[in-house]
C-alpha positions as CSV (number, residue, x, y, z in Angstrom):
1,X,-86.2,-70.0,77.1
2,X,-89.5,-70.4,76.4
3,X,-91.2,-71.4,73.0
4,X,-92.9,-68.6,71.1
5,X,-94.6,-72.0,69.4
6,X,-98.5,-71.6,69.6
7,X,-100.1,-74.8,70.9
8,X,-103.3,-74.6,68.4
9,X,-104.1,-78.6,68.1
10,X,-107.5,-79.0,69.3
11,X,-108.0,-81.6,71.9
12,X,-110.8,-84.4,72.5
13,X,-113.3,-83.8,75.0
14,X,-112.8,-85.5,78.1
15,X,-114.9,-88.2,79.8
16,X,-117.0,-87.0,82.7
17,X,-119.5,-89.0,84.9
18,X,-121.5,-86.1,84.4
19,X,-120.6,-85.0,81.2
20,X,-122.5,-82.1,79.9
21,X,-124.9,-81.9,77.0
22,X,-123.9,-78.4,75.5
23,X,-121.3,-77.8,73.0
24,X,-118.1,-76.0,74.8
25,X,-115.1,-74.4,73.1
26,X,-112.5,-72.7,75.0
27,X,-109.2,-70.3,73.6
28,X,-107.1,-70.0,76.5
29,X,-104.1,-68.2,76.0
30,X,-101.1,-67.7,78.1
31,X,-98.5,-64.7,77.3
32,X,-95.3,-64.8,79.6
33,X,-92.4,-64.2,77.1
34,X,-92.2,-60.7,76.1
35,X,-89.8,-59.2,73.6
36,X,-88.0,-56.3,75.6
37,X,-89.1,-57.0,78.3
38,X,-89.2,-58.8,82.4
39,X,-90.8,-62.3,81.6
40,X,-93.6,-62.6,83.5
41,X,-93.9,-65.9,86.5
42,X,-97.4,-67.6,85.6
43,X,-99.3,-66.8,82.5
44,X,-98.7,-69.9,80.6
45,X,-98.5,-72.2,83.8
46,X,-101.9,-70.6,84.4
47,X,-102.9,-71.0,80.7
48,X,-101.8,-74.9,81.0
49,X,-103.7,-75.5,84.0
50,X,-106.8,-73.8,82.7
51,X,-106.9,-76.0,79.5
52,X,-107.0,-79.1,81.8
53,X,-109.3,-77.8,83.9
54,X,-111.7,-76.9,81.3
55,X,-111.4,-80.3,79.1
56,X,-112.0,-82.2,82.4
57,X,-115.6,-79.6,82.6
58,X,-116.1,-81.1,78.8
59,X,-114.7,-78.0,76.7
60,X,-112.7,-78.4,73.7
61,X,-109.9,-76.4,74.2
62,X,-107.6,-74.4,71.6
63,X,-104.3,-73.5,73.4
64,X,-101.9,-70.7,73.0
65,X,-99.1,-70.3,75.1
66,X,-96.7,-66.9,74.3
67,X,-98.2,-66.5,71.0
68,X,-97.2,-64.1,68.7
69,X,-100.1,-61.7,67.1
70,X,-100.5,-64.0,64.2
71,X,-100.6,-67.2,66.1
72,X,-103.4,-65.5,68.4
73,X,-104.9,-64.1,65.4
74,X,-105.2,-67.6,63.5
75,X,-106.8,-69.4,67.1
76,X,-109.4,-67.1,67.0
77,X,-110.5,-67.3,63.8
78,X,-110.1,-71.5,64.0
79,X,-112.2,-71.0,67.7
80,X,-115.1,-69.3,65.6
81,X,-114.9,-72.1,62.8
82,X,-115.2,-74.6,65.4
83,X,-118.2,-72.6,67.0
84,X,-120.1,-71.7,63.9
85,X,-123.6,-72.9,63.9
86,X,-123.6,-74.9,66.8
87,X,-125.4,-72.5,69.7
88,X,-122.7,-73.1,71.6
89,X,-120.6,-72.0,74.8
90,X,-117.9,-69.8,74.1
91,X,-115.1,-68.9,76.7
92,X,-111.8,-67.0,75.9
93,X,-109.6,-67.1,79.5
94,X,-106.2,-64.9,78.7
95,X,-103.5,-64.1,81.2
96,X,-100.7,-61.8,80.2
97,X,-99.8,-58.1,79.5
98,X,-103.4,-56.3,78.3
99,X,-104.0,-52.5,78.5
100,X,-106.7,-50.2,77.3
101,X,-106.3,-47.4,74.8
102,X,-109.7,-45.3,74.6
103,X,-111.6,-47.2,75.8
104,X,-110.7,-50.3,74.0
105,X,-109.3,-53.2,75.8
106,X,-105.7,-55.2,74.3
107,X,-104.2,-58.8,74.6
108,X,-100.6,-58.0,74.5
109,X,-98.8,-60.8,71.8
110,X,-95.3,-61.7,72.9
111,X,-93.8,-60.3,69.9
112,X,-95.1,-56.5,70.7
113,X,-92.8,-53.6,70.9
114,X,-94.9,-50.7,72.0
115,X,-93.6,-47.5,72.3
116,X,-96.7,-45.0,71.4
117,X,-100.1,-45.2,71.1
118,X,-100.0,-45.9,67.7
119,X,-98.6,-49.1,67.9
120,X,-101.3,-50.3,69.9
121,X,-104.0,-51.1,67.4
122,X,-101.2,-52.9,65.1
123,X,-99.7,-55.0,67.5
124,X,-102.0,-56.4,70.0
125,X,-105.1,-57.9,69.7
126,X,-108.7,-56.2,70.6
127,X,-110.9,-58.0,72.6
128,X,-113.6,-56.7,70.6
129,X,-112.2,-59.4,68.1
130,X,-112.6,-62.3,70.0
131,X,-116.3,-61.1,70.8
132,X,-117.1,-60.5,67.4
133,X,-115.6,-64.1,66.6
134,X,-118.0,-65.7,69.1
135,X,-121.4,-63.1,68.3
136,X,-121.0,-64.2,64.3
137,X,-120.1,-67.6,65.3
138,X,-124.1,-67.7,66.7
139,X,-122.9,-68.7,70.4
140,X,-126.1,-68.8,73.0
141,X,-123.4,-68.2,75.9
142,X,-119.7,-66.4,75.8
143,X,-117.6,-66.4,78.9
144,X,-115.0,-63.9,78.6
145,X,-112.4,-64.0,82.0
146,X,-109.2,-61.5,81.9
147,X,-106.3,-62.2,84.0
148,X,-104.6,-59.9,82.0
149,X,-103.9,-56.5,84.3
150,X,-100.1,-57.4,85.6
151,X,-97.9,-53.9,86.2
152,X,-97.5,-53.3,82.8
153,X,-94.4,-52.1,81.0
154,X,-96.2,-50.8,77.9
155,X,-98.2,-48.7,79.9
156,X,-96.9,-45.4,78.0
157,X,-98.6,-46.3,75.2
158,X,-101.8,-47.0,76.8
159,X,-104.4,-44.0,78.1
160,X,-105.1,-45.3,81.5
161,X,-104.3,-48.0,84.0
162,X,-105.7,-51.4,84.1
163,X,-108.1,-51.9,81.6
164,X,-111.0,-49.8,81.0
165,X,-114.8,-50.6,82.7
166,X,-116.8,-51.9,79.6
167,X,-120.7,-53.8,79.9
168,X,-120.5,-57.3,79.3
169,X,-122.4,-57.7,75.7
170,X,-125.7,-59.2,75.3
171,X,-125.2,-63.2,76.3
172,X,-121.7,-62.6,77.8
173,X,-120.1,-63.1,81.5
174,X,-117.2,-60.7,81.3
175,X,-114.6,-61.4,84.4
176,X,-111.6,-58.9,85.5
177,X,-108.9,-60.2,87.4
178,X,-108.9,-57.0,89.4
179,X,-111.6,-53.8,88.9
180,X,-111.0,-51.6,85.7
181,X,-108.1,-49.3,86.4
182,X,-106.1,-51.2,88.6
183,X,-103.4,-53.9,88.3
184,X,-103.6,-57.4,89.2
185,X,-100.5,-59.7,91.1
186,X,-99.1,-62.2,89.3
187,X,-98.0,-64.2,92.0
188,X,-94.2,-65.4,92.5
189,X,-92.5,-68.5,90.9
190,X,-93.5,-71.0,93.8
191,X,-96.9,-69.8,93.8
192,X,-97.7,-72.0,90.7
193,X,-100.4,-70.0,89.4
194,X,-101.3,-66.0,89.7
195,X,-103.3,-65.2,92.4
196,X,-106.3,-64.4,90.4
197,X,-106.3,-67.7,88.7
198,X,-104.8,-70.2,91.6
199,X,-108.5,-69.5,92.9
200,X,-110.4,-69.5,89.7
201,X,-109.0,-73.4,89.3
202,X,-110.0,-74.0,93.3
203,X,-114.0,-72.9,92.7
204,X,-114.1,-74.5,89.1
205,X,-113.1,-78.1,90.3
206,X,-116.2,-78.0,93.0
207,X,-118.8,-79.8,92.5
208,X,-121.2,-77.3,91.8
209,X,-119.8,-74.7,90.1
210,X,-122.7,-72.4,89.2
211,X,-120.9,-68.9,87.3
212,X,-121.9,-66.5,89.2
213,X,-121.2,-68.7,92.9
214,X,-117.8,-69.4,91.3
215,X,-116.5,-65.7,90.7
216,X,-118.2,-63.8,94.0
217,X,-116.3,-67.0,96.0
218,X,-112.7,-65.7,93.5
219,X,-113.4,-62.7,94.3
220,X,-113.4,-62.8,98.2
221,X,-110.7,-65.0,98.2
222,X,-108.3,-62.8,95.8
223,X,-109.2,-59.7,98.0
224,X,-109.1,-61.5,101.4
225,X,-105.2,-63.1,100.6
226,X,-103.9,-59.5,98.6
227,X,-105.8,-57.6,102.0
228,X,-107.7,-55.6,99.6
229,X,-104.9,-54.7,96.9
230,X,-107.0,-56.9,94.2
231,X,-110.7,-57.2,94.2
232,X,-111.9,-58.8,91.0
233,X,-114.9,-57.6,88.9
234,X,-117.5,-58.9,86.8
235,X,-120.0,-57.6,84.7
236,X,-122.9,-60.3,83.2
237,X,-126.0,-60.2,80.8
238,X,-126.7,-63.5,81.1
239,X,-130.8,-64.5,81.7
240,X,-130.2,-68.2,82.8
241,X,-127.9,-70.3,85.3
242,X,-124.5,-71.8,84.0
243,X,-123.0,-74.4,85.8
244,X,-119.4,-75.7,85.1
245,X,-119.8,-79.3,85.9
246,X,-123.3,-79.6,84.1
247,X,-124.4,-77.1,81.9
248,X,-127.2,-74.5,80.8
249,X,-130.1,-74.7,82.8
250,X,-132.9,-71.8,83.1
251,X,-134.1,-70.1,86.2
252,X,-136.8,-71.4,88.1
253,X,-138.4,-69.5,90.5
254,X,-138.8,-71.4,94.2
255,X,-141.9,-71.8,96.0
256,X,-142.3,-70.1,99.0
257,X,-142.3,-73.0,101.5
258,X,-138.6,-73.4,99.8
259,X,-137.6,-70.1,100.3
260,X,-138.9,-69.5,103.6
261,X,-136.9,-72.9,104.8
262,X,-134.2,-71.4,102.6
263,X,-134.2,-67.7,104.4
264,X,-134.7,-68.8,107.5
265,X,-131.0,-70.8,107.7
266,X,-129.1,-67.9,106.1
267,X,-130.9,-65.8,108.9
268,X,-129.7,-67.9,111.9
269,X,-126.3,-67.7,110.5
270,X,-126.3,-64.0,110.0
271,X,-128.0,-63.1,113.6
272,X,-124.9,-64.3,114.8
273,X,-122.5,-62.3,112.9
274,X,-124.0,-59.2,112.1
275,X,-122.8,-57.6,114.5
276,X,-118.9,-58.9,114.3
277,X,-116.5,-56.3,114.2
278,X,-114.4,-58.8,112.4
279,X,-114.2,-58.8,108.6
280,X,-113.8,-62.7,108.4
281,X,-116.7,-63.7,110.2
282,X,-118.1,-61.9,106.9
283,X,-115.9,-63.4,104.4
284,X,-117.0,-66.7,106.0
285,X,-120.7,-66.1,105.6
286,X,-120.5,-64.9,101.9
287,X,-118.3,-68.3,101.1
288,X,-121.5,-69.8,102.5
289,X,-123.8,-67.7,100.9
290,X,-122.2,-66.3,97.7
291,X,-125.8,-65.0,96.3
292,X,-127.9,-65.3,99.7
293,X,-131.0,-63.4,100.7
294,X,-128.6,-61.4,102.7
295,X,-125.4,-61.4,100.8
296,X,-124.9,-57.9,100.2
297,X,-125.4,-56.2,102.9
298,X,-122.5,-59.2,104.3
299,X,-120.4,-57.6,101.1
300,X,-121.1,-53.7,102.7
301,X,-120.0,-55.2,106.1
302,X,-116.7,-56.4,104.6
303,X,-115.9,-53.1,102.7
304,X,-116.9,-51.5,105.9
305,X,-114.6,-53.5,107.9
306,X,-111.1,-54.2,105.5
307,X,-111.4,-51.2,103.4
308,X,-110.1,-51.5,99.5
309,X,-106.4,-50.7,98.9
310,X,-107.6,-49.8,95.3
311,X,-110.5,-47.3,93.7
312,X,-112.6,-48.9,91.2
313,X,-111.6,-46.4,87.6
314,X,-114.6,-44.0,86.2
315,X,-116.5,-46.1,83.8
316,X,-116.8,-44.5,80.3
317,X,-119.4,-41.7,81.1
318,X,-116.9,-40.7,83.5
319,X,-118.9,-41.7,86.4
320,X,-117.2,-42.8,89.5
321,X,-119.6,-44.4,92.3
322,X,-119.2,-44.0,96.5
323,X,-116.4,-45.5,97.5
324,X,-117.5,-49.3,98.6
325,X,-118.5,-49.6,102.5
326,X,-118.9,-45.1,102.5
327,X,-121.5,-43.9,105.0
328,X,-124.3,-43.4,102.4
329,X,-126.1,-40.8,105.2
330,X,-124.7,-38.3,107.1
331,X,-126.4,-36.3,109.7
332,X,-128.2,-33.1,108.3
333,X,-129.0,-34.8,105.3
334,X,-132.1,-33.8,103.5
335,X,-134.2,-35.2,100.5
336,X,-137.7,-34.5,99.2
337,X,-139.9,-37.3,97.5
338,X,-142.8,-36.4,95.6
339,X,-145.1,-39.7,95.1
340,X,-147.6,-39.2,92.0
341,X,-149.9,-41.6,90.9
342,X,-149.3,-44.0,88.3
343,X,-152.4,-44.0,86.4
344,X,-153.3,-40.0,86.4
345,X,-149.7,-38.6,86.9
346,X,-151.1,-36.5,89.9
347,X,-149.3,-35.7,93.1
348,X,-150.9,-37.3,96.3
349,X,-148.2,-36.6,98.4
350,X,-144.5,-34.7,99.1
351,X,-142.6,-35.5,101.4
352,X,-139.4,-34.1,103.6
353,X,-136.8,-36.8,105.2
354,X,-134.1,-35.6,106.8
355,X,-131.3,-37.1,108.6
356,X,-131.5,-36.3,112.0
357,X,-129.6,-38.9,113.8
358,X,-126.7,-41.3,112.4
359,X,-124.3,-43.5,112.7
360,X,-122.1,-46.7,110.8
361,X,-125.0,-49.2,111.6
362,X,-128.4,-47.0,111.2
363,X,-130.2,-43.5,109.8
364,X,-132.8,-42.0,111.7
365,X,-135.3,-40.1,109.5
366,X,-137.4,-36.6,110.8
367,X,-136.6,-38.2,114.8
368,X,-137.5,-41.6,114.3
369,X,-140.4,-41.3,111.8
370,X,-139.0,-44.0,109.8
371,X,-135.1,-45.7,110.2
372,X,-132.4,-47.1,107.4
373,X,-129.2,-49.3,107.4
374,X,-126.2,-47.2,106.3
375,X,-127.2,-49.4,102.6
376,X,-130.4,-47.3,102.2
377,X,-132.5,-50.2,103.7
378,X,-135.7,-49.7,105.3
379,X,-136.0,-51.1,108.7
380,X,-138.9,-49.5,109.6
381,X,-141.5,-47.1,108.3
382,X,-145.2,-46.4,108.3
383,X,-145.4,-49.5,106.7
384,X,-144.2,-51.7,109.4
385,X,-141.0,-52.6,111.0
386,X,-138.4,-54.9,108.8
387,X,-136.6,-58.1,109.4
388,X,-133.9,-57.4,107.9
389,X,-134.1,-54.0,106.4
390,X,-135.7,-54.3,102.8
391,X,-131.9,-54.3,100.1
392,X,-132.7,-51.4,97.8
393,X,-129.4,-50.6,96.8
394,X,-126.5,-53.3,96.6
395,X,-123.3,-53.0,98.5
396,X,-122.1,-52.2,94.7
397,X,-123.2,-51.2,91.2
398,X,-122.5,-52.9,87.6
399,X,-125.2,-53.5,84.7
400,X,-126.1,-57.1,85.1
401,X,-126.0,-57.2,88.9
402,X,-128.8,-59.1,90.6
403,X,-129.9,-59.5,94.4
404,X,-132.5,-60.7,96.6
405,X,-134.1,-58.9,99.4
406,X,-136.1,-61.3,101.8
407,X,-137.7,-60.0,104.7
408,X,-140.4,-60.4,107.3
409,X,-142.8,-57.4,107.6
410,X,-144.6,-57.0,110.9
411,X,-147.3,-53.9,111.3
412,X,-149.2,-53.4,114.7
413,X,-147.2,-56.1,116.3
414,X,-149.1,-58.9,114.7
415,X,-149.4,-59.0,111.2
416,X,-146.9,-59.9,109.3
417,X,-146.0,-61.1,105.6
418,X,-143.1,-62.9,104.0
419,X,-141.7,-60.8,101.4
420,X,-139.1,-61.9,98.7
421,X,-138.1,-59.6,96.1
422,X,-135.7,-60.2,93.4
423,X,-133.7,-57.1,91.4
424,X,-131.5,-56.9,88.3
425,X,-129.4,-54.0,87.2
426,X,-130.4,-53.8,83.1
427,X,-129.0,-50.2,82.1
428,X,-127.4,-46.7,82.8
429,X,-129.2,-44.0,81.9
430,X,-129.9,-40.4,82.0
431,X,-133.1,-39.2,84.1
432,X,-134.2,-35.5,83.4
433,X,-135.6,-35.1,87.1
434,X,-136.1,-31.6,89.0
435,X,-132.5,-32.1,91.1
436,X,-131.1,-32.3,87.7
437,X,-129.8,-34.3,84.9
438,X,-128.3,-37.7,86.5
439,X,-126.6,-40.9,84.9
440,X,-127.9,-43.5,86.8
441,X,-128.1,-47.1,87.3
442,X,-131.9,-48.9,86.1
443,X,-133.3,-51.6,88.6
444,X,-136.2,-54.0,87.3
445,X,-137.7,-55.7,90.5
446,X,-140.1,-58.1,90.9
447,X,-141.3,-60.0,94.2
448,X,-144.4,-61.3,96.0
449,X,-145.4,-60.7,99.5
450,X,-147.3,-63.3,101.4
451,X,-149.5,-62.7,104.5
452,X,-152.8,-63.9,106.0
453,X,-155.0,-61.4,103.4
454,X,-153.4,-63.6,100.3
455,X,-150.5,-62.7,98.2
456,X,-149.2,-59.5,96.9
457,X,-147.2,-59.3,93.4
458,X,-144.8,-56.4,93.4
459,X,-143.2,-55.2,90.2
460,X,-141.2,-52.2,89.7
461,X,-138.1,-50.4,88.1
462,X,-136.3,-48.1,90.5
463,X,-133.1,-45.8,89.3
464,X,-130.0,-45.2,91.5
465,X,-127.8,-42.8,91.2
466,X,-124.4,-44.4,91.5
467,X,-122.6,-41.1,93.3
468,X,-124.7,-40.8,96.2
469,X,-125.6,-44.5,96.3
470,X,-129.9,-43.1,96.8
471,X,-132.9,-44.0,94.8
472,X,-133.8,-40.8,92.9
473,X,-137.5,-42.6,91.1
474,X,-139.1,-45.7,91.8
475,X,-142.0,-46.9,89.9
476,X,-144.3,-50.1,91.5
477,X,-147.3,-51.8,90.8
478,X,-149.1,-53.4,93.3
479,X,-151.4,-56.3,92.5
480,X,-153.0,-58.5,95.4
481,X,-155.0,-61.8,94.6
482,X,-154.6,-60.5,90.7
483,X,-156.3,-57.2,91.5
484,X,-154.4,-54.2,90.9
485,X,-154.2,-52.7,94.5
486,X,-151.6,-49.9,93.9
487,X,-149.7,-47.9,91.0
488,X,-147.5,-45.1,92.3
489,X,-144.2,-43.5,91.4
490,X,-141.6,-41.9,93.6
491,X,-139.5,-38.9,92.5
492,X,-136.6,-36.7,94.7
493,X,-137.2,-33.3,93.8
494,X,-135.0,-32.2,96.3
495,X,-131.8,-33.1,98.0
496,X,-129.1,-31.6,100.1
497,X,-126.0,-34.1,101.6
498,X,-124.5,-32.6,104.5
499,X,-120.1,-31.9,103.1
């Protein structure tokens, strides 16, 4: 039987040849042996193999393996002495029973007997606690990763499957081992590790292990083996890159010679898949190119291709998005954009697209006026024709999301500019527009295109409305060799989607 002793000795950090500068404290905590209940396979064989992991990435590590409330309790509150002060790197990683109970997320002790709701609260631990432990304890960097959604037998007492969708607070990386509402495998007594975790390990031993490579490349692997019965989520605020192996360092922007060399690899590998009807040809590229130029619309081709077994739960507005890899346009489809200008507010122009010809690859608009990707991407318009379409709207939607959108844009056959744009998802919020009162998701994006008449700078916030997947406002400002060029804002006034 296994001991319900808590492991709470701190242990020294571990040498590295590239040992990194920042302070890093870990809790890691592994429940398996439940009072009253089916012991579970891995937790605290995952638990023990993410504590060496992490020492050997330079963390300190406080370790609890089938801890009781109290013994959880007590490592949290020694994790946030240990942090206090020291602008440091938090990370909690937990693997166990956890549920949610409005709209609050639990770390099931070993020593819980739930029967009712009520229990809940005075026999588990929040994970609000373990945030507030690392936001008083000053950290510049919390990484908070939940393996913790196993078919759970205190589920009675909880109000809804899974564990509930929550933002990731300011400074945080928040990781689900499967998407909010859903339940994760916890792999079989050979295995070694839960499925969710057996690939976390993989991705944080690599060399470079920047965050947000390391959980896109966990989360195609845990959907690819469990065929679309698990797909991980994450939800970030973070503003700089973390990397495992080394350590904080901020974003610096490339210069275009880079990213043009850059682009025009991922390109030749897509040109030859795009087209696949295979969903590992796919998989394949996005292992390649986890946060590519042309990364999502890779993502869209896999949901397209190997659809979900699971439906990601209504967050806590109660807004469920498109099903991932959904036509986003259907023949007969009709919206209205009214473009004003910035400056004076005044309309200069109202326009009427609709939908007239369609199918899984591409949208005609008003009989080839302009042409989209199934994503909402332009491929061609007025403008220019696209290569690829220009990303609008992501394969999927979560505050903290960020793309790139890279794309050639060739008018009259000859010229042409380089355009790379860069998005972030920063809220959800309501928009008071004339097709009503919508929650939706705010875009801030920012990009430059380059061309023979100098450079353009592009910034702009669009909002998209998470149910249909569309744009409903967009606001950019154009400004070419510094000179403002261009101020306009788009807004649907109309829309009709064909049942």
């Amino acid at each position: 039987m296994r001991s319900l002793v808590a492991a709470l000795a701190l242990t020294a950090l571990s040498a590295a040849a590239q040992a990194p500068t920042d302070v890093r404290i870990a809790l890691v905590i592994g429940n398996a042996a439940y009072a009253g209940a089916a012991a579970l396979d891995n937790p605290t064989k995952d638990a023990k193999a993410m504590g060496e992991v992490l020492r050997g990435l330079g963390f300190t590590v406080v370790e609890v393996r089938d801890g009781s409330k109290t013994q959880m309790s007590e490592a949290i509150a020694q994790v946030q002495a240990n942090l206090k002060g020291k602008q440091a790197i938090g990370m909690l990683y937990y693997a166990g029973h956890g549920l949610q109970l409005d709209w609050r997320n639990y770390m099931v002790p070993v020593d819980a007997k739930l029967r009712q709701a009520a229990d809940v609260p005075a026999q588990t631990v929040e994970l609000a606690q373990v945030i507030e432990a690392f936001k008083t304890a000053g950290n510049r960097m919390n990484i908070v990763v939940l393996d913790a959604c196993r078919d759970n037998p205190f589920g009675g007492s909880a109000s809804g499957k899974g564990l509930a969708q929550l933002d990731a607070p300011p400074g945080t990386f928040l990781a689900y081992a499967t998407a909010p509402g859903n339940v994760a495998e916890d792999g079989d007594s050979k295995s070694g590790n839960g499925l969710y975790t057996q690939y976390l390990l993989e991705e944080l031993k690599k060399p470079s292990a920047k965050i947000e490579d390391v959980f896109k490349r966990v989360r195609l692997n845990v959907r690819k083996q469990s065929q679309g019965r698990q797909i991980p989520w994450e939800s970030t605020s973070l503003e700089d890159d973390f990397y495992f192996n080394s350590g904080l360092k901020p974003s610096q922007p490339l210069d275009d010679s880079v990213k043009e060399k850059s682009f025009a690899l991922e390109k030749a590998d897509w040109d030859k898949i795009k087209d696949s009807k295979s969903a590992d040809d796919f998989y394949a590229y996005l292992q390649k190119y986890p946060n590519g130029s042309i990364s999502e619309q890779a993502q869209f081709a896999v949901d397209r291709l190997q659809k979900a077994a699971i439906v990601l739960g209504p967050n806590k507005q109660g807004i469920t998005a498109l099903a991932a890899g959904a036509n986003r346009y259907k023949v007969g489809d009709s919206f209205t954009m009214e473009l004003r200008d910035g400056f004076s507010n005044a309309v200069t122009s109202r326009n009427v697209y609709k939908v007239t010809a369609a199918d899984d690859v591409r949208v005609i608009l008003n009989g080839g006026e302009a042409e989209l990707d199934q994503m909402g991407g332009v491929v061609k318009n007025r403008l220019g024709t696209k290569d690829p379409a220009i990303l609008q709207v992501p394969a999927d939607l979560a505050i903290g999301k960020k793309w790139r959108s890279t794309f050639v844009n060739t008018r009259d056959g000859q010229n042409s500019t380089n355009n790379y744009w860069d998005a972030k998802i920063v809220a959800l919020e309501e928009l008071d527009l004339p097709i009503g009162k919508i929650m939706a998701f705010k875009v801030e994006r920012n990009g430059r295109a380059v061309g023979r008449n100098g450079v353009t700078v592009q910034t702009g916030t669009s909002w998209i409305d998470p149910k249909t997947m569309m744009i409903v406002r967009s606001d950019l400002l154009f400004r070419n060799n510094g000179k403002i060029t261009e101020y306009s804002s788009s807004v649907m006034v109309a829309l009709q989607k064909s049942p």
